[in-house]
N, C-alpha and C positions, 0 to 999 in steps of 0.2 A: 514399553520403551519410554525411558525418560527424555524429554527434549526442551529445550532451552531455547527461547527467541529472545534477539540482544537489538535494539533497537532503538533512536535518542530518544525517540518521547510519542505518546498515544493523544495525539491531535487528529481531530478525524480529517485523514486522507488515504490516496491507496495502497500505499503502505505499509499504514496500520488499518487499512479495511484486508488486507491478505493474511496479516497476521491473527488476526480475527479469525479468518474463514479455517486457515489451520490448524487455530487453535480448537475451535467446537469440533472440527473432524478426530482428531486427534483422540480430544477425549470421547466420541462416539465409538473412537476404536479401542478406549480401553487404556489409554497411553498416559501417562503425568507431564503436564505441561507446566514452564514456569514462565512469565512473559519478563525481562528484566529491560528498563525503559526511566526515562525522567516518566513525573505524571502527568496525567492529561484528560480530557473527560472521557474518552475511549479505554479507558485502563478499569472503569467498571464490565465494560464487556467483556474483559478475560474472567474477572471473578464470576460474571453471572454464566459462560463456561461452564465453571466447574474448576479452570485454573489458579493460579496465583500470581500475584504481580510482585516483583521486588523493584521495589523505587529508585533508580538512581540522580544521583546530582543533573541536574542539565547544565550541556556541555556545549560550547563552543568553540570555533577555531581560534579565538583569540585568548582563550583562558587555558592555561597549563592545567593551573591550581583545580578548575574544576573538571577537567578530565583523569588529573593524577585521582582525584576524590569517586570520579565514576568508576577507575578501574580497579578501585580497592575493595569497592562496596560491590562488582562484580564479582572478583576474584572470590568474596564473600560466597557469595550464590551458588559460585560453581562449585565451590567446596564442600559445601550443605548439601545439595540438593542432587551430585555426579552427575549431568548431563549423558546417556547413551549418546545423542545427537546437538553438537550447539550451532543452532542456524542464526546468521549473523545478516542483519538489513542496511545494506550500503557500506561505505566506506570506512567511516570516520565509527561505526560500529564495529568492522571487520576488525579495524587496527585494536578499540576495544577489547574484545573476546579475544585474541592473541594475547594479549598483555596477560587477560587474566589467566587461560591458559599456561602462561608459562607461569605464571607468578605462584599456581597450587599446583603445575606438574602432573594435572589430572589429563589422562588419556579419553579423547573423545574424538568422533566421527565432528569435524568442522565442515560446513558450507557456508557461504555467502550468499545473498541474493541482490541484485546489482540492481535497483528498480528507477536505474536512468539518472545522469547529470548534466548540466549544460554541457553543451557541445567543445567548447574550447578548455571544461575539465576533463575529457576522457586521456590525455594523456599523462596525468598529476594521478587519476583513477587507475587507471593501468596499472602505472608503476607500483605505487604502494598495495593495489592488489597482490600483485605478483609475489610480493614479500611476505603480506600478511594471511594470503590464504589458499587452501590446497587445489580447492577449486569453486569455480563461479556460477551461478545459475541466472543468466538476463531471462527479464521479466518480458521481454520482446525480441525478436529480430532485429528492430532497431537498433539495440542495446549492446544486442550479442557482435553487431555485423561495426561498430563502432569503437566500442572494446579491443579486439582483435585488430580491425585497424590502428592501433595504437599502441598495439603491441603488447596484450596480454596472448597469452601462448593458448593457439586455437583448439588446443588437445584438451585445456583445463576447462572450458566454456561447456556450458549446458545451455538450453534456453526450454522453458517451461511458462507459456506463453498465462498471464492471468487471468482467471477469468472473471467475467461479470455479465449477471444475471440478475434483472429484477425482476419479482411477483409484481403483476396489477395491481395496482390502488382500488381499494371499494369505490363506488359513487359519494358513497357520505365520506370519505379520507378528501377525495378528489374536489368537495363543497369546502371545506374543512378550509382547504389548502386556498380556494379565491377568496372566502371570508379572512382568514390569515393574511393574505396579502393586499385585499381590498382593492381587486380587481375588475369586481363584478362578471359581465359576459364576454367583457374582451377578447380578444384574442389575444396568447400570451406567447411571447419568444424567449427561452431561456437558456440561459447559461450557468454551468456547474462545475466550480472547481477556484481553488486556492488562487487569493487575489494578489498574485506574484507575476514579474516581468515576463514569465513565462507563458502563460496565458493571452497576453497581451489584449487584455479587455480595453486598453483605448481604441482599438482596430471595432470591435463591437461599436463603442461608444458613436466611433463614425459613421459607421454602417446604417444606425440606427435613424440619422440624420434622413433617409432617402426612404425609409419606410413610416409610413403616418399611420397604419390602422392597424398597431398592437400595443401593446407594454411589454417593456423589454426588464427584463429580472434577474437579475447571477444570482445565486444561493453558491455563498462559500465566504470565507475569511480568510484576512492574511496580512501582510506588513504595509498594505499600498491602500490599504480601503480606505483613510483617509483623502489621500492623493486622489483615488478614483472619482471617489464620488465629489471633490471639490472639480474634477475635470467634467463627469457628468452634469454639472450645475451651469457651468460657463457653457454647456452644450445644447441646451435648452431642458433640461433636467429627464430626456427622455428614456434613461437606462436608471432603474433601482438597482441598488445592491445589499440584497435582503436578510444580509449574514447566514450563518449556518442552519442550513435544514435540514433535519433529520429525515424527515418523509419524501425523498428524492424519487420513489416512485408517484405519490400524487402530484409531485409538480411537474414530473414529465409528462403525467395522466392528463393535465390539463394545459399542456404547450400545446400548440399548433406547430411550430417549428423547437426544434434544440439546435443550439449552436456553438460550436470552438472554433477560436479565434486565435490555438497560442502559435509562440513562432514555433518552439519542437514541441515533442513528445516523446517522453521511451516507450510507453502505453497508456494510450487514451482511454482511460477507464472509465471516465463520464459517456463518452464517446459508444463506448459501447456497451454499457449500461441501457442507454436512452434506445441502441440501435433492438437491443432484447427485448423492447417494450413497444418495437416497431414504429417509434416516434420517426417522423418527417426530419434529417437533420444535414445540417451544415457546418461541413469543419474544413480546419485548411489543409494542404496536403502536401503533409511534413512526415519524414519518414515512418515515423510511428504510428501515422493513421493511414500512409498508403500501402503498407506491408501487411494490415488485417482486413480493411474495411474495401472491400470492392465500387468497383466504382458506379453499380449500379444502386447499391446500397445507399446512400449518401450522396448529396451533393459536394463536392471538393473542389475549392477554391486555393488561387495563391495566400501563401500568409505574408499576412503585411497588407494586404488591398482591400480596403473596406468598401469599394463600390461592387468588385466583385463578391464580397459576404451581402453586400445591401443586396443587388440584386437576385444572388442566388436564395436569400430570405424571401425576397416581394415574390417571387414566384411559386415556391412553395404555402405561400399563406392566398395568391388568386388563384392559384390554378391546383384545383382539386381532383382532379384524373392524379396528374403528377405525383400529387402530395401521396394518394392512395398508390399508385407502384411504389414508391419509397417504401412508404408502411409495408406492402409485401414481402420487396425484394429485404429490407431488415431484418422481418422475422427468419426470413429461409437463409441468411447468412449466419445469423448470430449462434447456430449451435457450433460455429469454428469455434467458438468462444467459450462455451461452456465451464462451469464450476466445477464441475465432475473430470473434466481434462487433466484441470490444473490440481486437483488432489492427488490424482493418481501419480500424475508427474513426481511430484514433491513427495509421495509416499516411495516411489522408489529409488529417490536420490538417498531419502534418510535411511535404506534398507543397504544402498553400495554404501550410504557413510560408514558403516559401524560394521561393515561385514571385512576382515583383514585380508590379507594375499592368502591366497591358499598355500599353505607350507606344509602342513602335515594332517593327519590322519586327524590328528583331536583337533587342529585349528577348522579345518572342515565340519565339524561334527559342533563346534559351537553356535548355542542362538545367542540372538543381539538383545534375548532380554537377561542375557548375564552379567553382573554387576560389572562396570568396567572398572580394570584397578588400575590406580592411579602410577605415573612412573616413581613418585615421590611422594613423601607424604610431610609435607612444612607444617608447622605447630604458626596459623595464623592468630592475629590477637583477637581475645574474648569480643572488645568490645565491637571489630570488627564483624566478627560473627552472626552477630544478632542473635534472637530468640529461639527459631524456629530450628529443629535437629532433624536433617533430613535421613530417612532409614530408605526402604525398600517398598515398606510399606506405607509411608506419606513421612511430616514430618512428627514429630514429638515433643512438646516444650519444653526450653533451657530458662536458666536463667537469665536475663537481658532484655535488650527492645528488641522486639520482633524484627527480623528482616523480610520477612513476609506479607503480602499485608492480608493473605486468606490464613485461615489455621489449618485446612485441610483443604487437597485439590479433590477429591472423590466427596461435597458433604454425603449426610448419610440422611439415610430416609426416617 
């Protein structure tokens, strides 16, 4: 199966940490992956895969010019490469991969996967779902259960919950990780996840106020980290914000407590990363973390109240009976959560994509690794094209600039 991920840009968050996980199952299944996306430092993990990345413009909602340019250099990709299956990430993607769709008339199994918007865009989300795509897969119950209130059509909704899983950090990762952050034996409360309104890390910053024996640390970046940390500073400078860490399992290895603070969630993927690794944690409880995480699991606080995060943190760091059921009851919840759910899920959404109505004897009798033919066939321009000639069997070089940035999705040994 050939399958196509359409998505703005490879920033590491979740996702693009899903699109990741898809992409390496995919190809362990044997399948040809193309990730098409602006670039970002997570667009070497599709290559190291075994996929390929096609680059497009980044795109925003106030630029025409630069979406008219991302959906041309799309239309590109689909053309070369015939998606069996084109899975499209959010919105402003979905509308995307529509355009290209109609623009090369190539026949493919479409899905969406909706991975949450503020609250007062589900109904702008809705609508143009509704237009742009056959049907929707929410990354949560929050999502699906939100959506549908807003009146996307409840028949079209899937919900194939994400998952996240982390392996232990070694001891020496875990040493690694306090000399890194030059914490010494403290005790550490962390926070993980994009320094955006939504998070709402000044509710942390307060919080922090009422607790005096740890270091408080976010590992994440994003449009506000300035902002942040000039807040953190007027606060008594008691919250770092340590930008992007790669090793998210040693720094939950070495928390005493994890904590979110934001006002939503569609899925708290930090959240429940840390809960897989049995860490002690506190988040608020907003519909996306109180539709997965049990309330034995975690402590859940209102969002917006930093005395109730302060205090539900001070407790978790004196009282160590407590802290250890936490740890228990985590581990024994988080296989709701499992990576292996969310594979399987998304492996048989893309098996109904491509699979047609049953009409006759031979449409029954076809498999979905047969070439899909296109309704039309447009004469696009060379230079749009780029280098790479996609066959059946990978692609083949043309003449021009590569549209690809791998030369082969299978290399070879």
């Amino acid at each position: 199966m050939r399958i196509l991920h359409v998505l703005p840009g490879m920033a590491p968050g979740g996702m693009e940490q899903l699109v990741v996980a898809l992409t390496v199952d995919a190809i362990g299944q044997g399948d040809e992956v193309v990730v098409a996306s602006a670039n970002g430092p997570w667009a070497a993990r599709i290559e190291m895969a075994g996929a390929a990345h096609c680059t497009l413009p980044a795109t925003s909602r106030a630029s025409t010019a630069s979406a008219a340019a991302a959906v041309a250099r799309l239309a590109a990709c689909v053309w070369q490469f015939r998606p069996h299956v084109l899975h499209a990430h959010n919105v402003r993607a979905a509308v995307m991969a529509r355009l290209a769709i109609a623009t090369t008339g190539h026949r493919t199994g479409f899905i969406t996967t909706l991975h949450g918007v503020p609250p007062a865009d589900y109904p702008a989300a809705s609508r143009i779902l509704r237009s742009a795509t056959p049907r929707v897969i929410a990354c949560a119950p929050a999502v699906a259960r939100s959506l549908r209130a807003s009146g996307f059509p409840a028949a079209r909704v899937d919900v194939v919950v994400n998952g996240a899983a982390l392996s232990p950090a070694s001891p020496e990762r875990q040493q690694q990780m306090r000399r890194r952050l030059r914490v010494g034996a403290d005790p550490i409360v962390a926070g993980v996840g994009r320094l955006t309104n939504q998070k709402d890390w000044p509710v942390l910053i307060a919080a922090a106020q009422q607790v005096q024996a740890a270091r408080f640390v976010v590992a994440g970046d994003g449009p506000l980290r300035d902002e942040l940390e000039g807040v953190a500073r007027r606060s008594g400078d008691r919250v770092r914000f340590a930008g992007h860490i790669d090793d998210i399992a040693a720094l939950v290895g070495i928390a005493s407590c994890v904590v979110s603070s934001s006002a939503w969630e569609g899925l708290p993927l930090a959240v429940l990363e840390a809960l897989s690794l049995g860490a002690p944690t506190v988040a608020t409880a907003v519909d996306g973390v109180t539709d997965l995480v049990p309330p034995e699991a975690a402590m859940l606080v209102p969002a917006g109240d930093p005395v109730a995060l302060g205090t539900a943190i001070s407790r978790i760091l004196t009282d160590g009976a407590w802290a250890q059921c936490l740890r228990r009851n985590a581990l024994a919840a988080s296989g709701a959560w499992h990576p292996g759910h969310m594979l399987r899920g998304y492996r048989l959404a893309y098996q109904q994509a491509v699979s047609p109505p049953a009409r006759s004897a031979r449409n029954r009798g076809a498999s979905v690794k047969d070439k899909p033919r296109p309704v039309s066939t447009p004469e696009l321009p060379r230079s749009s094209m780029g280098g790479s000639r996609w066959t059946s069997a990978g692609p083949r070089r043309s003449s021009g600039i590569g549209l690809l940035r791998k030369s082969q999705l299978r290399p070879r040994g």
